[in-house]
N, C-alpha and C positions, 0 to 999 in steps of 0.2 A: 180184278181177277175174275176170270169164268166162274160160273158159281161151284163152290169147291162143297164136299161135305166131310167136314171137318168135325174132331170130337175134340174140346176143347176143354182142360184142366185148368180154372183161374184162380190166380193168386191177387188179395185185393189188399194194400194199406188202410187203414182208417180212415175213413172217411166222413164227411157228415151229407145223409142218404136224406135226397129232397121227394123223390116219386119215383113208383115206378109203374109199370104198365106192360100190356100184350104188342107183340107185332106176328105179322105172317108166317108159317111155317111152324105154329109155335113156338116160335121163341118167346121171350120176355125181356124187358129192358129194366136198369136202373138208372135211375139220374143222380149222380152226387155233387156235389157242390164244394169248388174248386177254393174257391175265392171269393169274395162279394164280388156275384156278378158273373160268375164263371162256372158252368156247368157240364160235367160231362156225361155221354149217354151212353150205357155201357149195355152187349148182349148176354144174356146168361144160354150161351149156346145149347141147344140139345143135341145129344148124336144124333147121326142121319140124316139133319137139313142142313142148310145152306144157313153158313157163316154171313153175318152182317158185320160190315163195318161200323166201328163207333164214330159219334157223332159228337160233335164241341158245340158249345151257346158261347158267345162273347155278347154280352146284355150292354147296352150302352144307357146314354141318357134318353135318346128317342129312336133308336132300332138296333137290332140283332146282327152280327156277324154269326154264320154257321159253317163249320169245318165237318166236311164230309155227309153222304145225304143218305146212304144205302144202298141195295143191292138191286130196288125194282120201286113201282110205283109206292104198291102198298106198303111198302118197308119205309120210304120217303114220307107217308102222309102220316104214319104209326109215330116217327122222330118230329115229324110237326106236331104230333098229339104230345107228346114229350114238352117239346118248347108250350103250347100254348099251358103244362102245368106248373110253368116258370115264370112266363111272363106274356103278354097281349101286346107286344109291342113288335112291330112288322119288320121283316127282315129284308135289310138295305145288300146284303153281301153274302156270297157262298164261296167259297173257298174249296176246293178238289186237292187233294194232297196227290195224289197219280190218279190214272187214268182205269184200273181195275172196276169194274162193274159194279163189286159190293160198296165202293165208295161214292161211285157217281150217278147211276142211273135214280135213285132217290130226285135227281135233280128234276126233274118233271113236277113233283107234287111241290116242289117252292117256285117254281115256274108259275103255275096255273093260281098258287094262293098269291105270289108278288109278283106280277108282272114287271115290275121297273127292277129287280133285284137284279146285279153283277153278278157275275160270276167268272171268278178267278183259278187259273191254274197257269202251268210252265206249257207252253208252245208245245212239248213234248208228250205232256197230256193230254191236249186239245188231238196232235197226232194222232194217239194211240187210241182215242176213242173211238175214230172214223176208222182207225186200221185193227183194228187189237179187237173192237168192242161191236159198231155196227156191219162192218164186213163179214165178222164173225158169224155176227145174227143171220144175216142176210145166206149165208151158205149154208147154214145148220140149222134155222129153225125148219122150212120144207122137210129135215130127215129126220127129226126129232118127231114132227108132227105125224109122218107116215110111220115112223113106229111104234110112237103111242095110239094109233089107231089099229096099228095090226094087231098088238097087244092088246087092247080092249076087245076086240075081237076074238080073242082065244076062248072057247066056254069054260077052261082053266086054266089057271096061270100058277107057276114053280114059284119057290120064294125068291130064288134071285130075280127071275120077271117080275114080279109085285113089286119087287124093290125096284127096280129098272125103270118100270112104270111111274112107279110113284115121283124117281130123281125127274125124268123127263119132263114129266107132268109140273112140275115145280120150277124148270129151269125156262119152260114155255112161258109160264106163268110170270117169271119173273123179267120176261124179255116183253111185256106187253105193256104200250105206250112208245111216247118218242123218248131220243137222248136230246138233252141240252149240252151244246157245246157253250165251251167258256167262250165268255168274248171280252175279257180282260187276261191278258197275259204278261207273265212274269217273269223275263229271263236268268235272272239275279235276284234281284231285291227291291221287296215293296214295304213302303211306310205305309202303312193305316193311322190314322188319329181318327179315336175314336172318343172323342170329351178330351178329357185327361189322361186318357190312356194312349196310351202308344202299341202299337201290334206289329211285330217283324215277318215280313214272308219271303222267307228264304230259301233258295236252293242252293244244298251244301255241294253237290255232285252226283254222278250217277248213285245208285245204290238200286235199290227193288226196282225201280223203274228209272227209264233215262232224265223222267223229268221231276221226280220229287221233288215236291216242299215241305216245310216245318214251318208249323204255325208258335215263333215265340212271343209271351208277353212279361218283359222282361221287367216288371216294377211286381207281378204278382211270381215269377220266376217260373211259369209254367211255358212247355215247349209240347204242341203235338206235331208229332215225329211220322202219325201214318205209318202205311207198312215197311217203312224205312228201319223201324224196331219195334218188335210185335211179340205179345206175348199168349200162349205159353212156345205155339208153331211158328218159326218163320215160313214163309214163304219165299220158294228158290226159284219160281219158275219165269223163265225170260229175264232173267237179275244180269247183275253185271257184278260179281264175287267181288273181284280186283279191285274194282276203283270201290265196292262196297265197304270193305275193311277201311280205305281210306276219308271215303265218307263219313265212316261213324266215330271217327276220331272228331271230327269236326263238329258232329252233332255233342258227344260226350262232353264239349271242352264249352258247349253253352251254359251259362250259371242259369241252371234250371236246377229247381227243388221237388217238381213233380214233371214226369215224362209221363204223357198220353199217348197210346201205343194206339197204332191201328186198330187192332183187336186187343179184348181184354184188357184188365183193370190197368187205373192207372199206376205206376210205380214211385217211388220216392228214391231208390236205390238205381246206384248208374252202372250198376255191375252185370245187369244183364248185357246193355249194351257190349259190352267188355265180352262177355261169354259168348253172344253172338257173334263177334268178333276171330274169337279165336275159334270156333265151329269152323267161320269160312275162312278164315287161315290155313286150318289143316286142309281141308278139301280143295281147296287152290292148291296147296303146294302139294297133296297126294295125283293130281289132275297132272300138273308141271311134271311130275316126278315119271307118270306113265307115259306120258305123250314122246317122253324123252325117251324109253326103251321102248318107244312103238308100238304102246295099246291102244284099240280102239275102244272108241265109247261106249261103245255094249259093254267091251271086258271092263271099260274103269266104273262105269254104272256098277258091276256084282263087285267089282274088289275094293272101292274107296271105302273106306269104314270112318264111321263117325261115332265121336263117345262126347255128350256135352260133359262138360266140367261139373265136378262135384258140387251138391249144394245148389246147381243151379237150379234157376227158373227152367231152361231148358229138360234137366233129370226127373221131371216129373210125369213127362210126356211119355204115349206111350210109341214103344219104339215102329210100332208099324205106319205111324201117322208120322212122326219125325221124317221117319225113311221117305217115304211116298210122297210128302209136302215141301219137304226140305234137301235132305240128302242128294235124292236120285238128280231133281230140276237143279239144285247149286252144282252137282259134278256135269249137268248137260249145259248147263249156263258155264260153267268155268271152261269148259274143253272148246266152244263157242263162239265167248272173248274175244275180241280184238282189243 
């Protein structure tokens, strides 16, 4: 995803916490410890920067597999400062759960430190990098640049310009270096043997992006799922609602005992999925429901309404970030559909 600035409410199970550390923008990371051998690297987001995606270690006997890299270079070399307080052992394999920025442009700084490292993702991802991710860049940084410069320019600046500045300034920041595109692709399903371990990479269906994967390791019962199911915000933007409900059936029905979520802690409880579930249930069928008496998208954007289910993971959030992250982009991604 473009870098979003996301305030983020995290709910964490028990875990046993191996390190932790600084990355860019101020954040901070923790590393807890999955399984012998299995690590995950979690951000303690702060308001007003830019969300990082979490990052997996799968530690073998003589190299690392890693699941997702971050959001820019320095966010990349910060989660290899992470792995190297786990283990010194060089990373044969990276793995891209979708194509979103906070998860893949990290892949530069495992680029530069393992030159022979793979890197895996769904055809779909490799797509959306060049179209979603460097197009992007290539249109918008020229206009980001000319106004953070007119902006520095001002002999004063208003607190929303300060803030303006400061986002821009950060999303430039975060767009410097190259992308590594995957050059191992997955259309279905991929074995890893990794020793004794077996690693599943699979794509269940559309869902957040056209080409998600989930990284399952089915002897230690752990599945990261990426922003396929995320916690405490989903992210609606450019999704596919429809086939997404249907997707997460598929992921839910994995015998997994710990779901690592794109963002935020890892879960032990399948019920968010379930709650996320029923969020884009209503909003597809409030979507279905207006298109039928002829609203347009503006009207179903002000009139869909969204209530997460009690108790959830979801009700903690606050509603203006829900709305803005989730709501408005799943009723423009539903009405959009095919």
């Amino acid at each position: 995803m473009r870098v979003m600035i996301v305030s983020l409410l995290l709910l964490s199970p028990v875990l046993a916490l191996a390190q932790s550390g600084d990355g860019p923008y101020g954040n901070k990371y923790r590393i807890n410890k999955l399984a012998p051998d299995v690590y995950t690297l979690t951000w303690d987001v702060v308001p007003g920067v830019p969300a990082i995606g979490t990052a997996t270690f799968i530690v073998g006997g003589s190299d690392v597999i890693v699941v997702d890299t971050g959001l820019s270079k320095s966010a990349g070399e910060a989660i290899l400062g992470g792995l190297r307080q786990v283990t010194d052992k060089p990373v044969a394999t990276v793995i891209n759960t979708h194509w979103h920025g906070d998860h893949i442009f990290g892949n530069q700084a495992f680029k530069a430190a393992f030159p022979h490292a793979r890197f895996i993702a769904h055809p779909e991802t490799r797509a959306g990098i060049i179209t979603g991710e460097i197009d992007y860049r290539a249109a918008n940084r020229p206009k980001f640049e000319a106004r953070i410069a007119e902006l520095r320019a001002k002999p004063s600046r208003s607190e929303a310009e300060a803030r303006e500045l400061a986002q821009f300034e950060r999303q430039v920041d975060a767009w410097q270096g190259d992308y590594v595109l995957p050059d191992l692709l997955v259309d279905q399903r991929l074995t890893i043997v990794q020793g004794d371990r077996k690693i599943e990479v699979m794509h269940l269906g559309h869902a957040n992006t056209k080409g998600d994967l989930v990284v399952y390791l089915p002897a230690e019962r752990i599945v990261v799922s990426g922003d396929m199911a995320i916690t405490p915000v989903p992210f609606g933007f450019f999704s596919s609602p429809r086939a997404w409900i249907a997707t997460l059936d598929k992921l839910a029905a994995i015998d997994a005992a710990t779901i690592v979520p794109g963002h935020g802690q890892p879960q032990t409880d399948k019920q968010f999925i379930r709650d996320l579930q029923a969020m884009l249930r209503s909003i597809v069928e409030q979507v279905d429901a207006g298109r039928k008496a002829g609203r347009t998208l503006d009207e179903l954007k002000k009139s869909v309404t969204l209530t997460p289910p009690s108790r959830s993971i979801y009700a903690t959030v606050k509603p203006e970030s829900l709305d803005r992250l989730f709501r408005i982009p799943a009723v423009e991604s539903a009405f959009n559909e095919k």
